[in-house]
PAROGU-252085 format. One record per residue (C-alpha): residue in three letters; z, y, x. Coordinates in nm, 3 decimals, always signed. Example, Ala and Ser with C-alpha at 12.3 -4.5 7.8 and 13.67 -1.06 7.14 Angstrom:
BEGIN
(ALA (+0.780 -0.450 +1.230))
(SER (+0.714 -0.106 +1.367))
***
This chain:
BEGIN
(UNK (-8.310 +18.644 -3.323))
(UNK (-8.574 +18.372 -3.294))
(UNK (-8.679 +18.183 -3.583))
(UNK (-8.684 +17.776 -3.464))
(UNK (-8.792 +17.522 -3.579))
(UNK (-8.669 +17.534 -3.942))
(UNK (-8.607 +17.771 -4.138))
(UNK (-8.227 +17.707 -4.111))
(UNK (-8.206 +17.751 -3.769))
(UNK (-8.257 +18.110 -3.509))
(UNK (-8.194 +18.154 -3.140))
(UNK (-8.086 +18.423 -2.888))
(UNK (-8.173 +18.422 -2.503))
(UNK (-8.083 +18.639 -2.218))
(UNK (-8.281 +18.540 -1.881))
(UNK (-8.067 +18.422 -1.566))
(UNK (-8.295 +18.552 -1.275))
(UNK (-8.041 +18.349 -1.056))
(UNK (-8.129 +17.978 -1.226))
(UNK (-8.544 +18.094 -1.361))
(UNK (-8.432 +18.014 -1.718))
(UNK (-8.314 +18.117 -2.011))
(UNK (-7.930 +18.116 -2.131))
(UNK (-7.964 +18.028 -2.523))
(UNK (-7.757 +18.034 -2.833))
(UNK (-7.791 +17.889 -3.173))
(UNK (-7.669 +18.004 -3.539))
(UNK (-7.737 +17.738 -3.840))
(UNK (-7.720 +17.902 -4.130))
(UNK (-7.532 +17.742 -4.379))
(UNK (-7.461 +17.830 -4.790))
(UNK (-7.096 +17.736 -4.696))
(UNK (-7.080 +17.957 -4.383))
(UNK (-7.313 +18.007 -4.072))
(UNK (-7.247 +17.870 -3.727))
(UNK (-7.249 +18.012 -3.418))
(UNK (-7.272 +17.799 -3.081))
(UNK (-7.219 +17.900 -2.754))
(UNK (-7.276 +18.288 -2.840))
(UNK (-7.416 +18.527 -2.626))
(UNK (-7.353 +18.884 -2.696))
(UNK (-7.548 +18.986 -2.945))
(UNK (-7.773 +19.294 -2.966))
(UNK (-7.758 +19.567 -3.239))
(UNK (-8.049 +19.409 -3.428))
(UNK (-7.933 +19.081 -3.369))
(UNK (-7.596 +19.182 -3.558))
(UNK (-7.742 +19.324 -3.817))
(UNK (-7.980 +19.009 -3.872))
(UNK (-7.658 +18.797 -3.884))
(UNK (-7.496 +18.994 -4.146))
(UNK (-7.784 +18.962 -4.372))
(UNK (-7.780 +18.596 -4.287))
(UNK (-7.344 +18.621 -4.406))
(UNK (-7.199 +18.620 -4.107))
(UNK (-7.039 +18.330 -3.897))
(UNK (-6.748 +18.126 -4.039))
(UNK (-6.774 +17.911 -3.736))
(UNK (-6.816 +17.933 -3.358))
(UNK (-6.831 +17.645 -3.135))
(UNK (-6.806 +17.608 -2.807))
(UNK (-6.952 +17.339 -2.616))
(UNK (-6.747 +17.392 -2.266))
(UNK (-6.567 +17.671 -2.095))
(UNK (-6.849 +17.763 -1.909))
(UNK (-7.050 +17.883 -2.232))
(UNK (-6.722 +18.107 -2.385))
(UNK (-6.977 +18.408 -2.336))
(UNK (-6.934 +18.693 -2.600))
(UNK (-6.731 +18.402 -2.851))
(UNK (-6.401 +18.582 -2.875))
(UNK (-6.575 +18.926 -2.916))
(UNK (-6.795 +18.804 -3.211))
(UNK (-6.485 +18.613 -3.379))
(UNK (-6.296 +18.919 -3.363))
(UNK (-6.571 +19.154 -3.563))
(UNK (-6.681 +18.863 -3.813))
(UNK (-6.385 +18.693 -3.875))
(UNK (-6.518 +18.299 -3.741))
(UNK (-6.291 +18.059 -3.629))
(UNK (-6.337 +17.894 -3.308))
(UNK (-6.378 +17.551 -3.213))
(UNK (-6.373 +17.405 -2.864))
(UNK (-6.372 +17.041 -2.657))
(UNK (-6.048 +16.857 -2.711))
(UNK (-6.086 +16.782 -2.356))
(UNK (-6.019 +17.105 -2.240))
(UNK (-5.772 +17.205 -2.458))
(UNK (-5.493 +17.292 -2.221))
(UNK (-5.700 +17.471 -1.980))
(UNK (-5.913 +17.638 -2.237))
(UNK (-5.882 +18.015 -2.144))
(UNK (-5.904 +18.171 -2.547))
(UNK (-5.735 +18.086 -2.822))
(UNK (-5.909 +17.834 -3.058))
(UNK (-5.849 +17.770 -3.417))
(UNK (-5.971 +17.414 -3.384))
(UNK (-6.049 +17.095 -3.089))
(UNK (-6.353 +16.882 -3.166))
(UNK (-6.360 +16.523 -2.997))
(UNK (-6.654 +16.224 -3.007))
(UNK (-6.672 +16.123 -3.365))
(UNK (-6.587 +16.447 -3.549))
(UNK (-6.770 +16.617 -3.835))
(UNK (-6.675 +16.984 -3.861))
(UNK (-6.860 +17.060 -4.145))
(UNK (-7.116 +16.803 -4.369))
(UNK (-7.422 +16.716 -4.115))
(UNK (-7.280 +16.804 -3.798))
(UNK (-7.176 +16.539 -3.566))
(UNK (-6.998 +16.596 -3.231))
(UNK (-7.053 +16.394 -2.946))
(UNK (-6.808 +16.451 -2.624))
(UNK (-6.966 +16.382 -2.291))
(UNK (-6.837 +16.275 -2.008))
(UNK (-6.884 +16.327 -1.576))
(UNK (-7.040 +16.639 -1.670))
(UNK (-6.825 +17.004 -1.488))
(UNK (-6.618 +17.055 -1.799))
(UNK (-6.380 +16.720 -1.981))
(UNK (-6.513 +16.621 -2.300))
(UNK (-6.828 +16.905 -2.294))
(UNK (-7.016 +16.898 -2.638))
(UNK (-7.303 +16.799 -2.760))
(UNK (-7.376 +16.841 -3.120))
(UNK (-7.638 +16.670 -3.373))
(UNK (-7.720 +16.836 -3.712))
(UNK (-7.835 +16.638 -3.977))
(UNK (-7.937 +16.380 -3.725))
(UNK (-8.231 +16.540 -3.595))
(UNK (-8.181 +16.790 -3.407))
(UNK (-7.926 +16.799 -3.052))
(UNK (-7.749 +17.111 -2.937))
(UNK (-7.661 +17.063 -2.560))
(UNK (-7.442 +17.249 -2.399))
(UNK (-7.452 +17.223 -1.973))
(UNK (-7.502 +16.811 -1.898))
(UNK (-7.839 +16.822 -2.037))
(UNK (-8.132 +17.096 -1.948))
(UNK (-8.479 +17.198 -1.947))
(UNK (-8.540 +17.426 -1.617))
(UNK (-8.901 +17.344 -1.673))
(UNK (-9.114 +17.372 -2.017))
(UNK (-9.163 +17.021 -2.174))
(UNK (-8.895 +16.780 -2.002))
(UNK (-8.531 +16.778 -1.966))
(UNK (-8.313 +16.708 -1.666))
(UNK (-7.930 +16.693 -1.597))
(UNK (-7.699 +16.943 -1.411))
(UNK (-7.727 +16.880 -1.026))
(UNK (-7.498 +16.595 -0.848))
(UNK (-7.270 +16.856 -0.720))
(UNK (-7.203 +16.981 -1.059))
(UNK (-7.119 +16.689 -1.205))
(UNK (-6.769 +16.551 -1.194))
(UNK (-6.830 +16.181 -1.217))
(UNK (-7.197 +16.098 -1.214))
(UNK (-7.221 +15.767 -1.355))
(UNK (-7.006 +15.840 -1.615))
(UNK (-7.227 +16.147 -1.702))
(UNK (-7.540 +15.871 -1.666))
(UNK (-7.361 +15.692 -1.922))
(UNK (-7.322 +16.038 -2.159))
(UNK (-7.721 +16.103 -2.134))
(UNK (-7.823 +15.727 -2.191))
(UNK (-7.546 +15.723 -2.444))
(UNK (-7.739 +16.042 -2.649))
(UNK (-8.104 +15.883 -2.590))
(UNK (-8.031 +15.599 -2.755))
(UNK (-8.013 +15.803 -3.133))
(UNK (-8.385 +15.701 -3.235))
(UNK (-8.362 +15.998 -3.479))
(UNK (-8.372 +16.322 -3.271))
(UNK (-8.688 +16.515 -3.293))
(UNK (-8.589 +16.858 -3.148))
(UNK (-8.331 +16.927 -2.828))
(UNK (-8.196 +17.276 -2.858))
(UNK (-8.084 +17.337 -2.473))
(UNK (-7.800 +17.579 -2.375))
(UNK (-8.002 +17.649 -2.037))
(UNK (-8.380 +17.653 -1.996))
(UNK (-8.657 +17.551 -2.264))
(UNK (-8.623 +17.395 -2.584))
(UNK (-8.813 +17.099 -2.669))
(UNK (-8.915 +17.141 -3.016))
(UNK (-9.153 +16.782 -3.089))
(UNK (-9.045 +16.442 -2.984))
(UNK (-8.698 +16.494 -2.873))
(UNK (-8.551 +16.119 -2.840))
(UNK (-8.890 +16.054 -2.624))
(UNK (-8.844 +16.322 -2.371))
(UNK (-8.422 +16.196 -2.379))
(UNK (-8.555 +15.820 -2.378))
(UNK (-8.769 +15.959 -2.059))
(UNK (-8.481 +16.165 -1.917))
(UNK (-8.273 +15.835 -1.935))
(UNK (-8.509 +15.635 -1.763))
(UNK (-8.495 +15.880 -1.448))
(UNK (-8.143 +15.852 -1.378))
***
């Protein structure tokens, strides 16, 4: 696991040859009980590092598309799941709980559901208003900016417009943890604020 930018907060990556980026996943480590989002699987050392960090009393994940190694990990630490609201009656696992635009699973996180993006209701998530967890809608294929999934991705594309412009108006963002591609670790409503402008 990576160590981020503070000290509450480690990453995992594999790297999708197919796309030239990285696939990532986040744990926040929490005195009340860590969580997981989007998991990959997780590598013997990796394990081992969460365990010393307690374990995972929460997974979420942000769309269908990012299930990953989420029902494996629940299984062997005991975390509940929690998934979009959106996709509830397609979702293909079992979840223990649906998260929609407004909710606060635990103190300091705040969900945002997105819309037009390939999944209903994909998540985004803000922790203690400063730093975004994206799942799919937005990306960083290249170091330093961010972008959104292609128009043939998208479902509805001004309604995913809508979702990004929506996100860079929070003034208070300074990192933007991506699901795909690079993490942009200084100035985060600036690069959105610039992402917005694009589109």
């Amino acid at each position: 696991m990576k160590s981020l930018h503070r000290p509450d907060m480690y990453a995992w990556s594999i790297f999708d040859r197919d796309r030239n980026m990285d696939f990532n996943s986040f744990v926040w480590i929490r005195p009340k009980g860590n969580i997981l989002i989007d998991p990959l699987a997780l590598s013997n050392y990796d394990f081992d590092r969460l365990n010393s960090f307690g374990g995972a009393a929460w997974i979420i994940i942000t769309n269908s598309d990012h299930i990953r190694a989420a029902k494996g990990i629940a299984h062997i630490t005991g975390a509940k799941i929690a998934a979009p609201l959106g996709e509830k009656e397609t979702f293909p696992i079992a979840c223990d709980c649906w998260l929609m635009d407004g909710d606060e699973l635990v103190s300091g996180l705040q969900v945002f559901a997105l819309s037009g993006s390939k999944t209903l209701g994909e998540l985004t998530l803000l922790i203690e208003g400063k730093t975004l967890i994206t799942g799919d809608l937005i990306r960083a294929p290249k170091a330093g900016s961010l972008t959104i999934l292609p128009d043939n991705k998208l479902s509805h594309k001004a309604d995913a417009i809508a979702s990004v412009r929506r996100i860079a108006a929070i003034d208070s963002i300074e990192t933007v943890l991506v699901g795909d591609g690079w993490s942009i670790f200084r100035n985060g409503s600036d690069r959105l604020k610039e992402l917005a402008a694009t589109l």
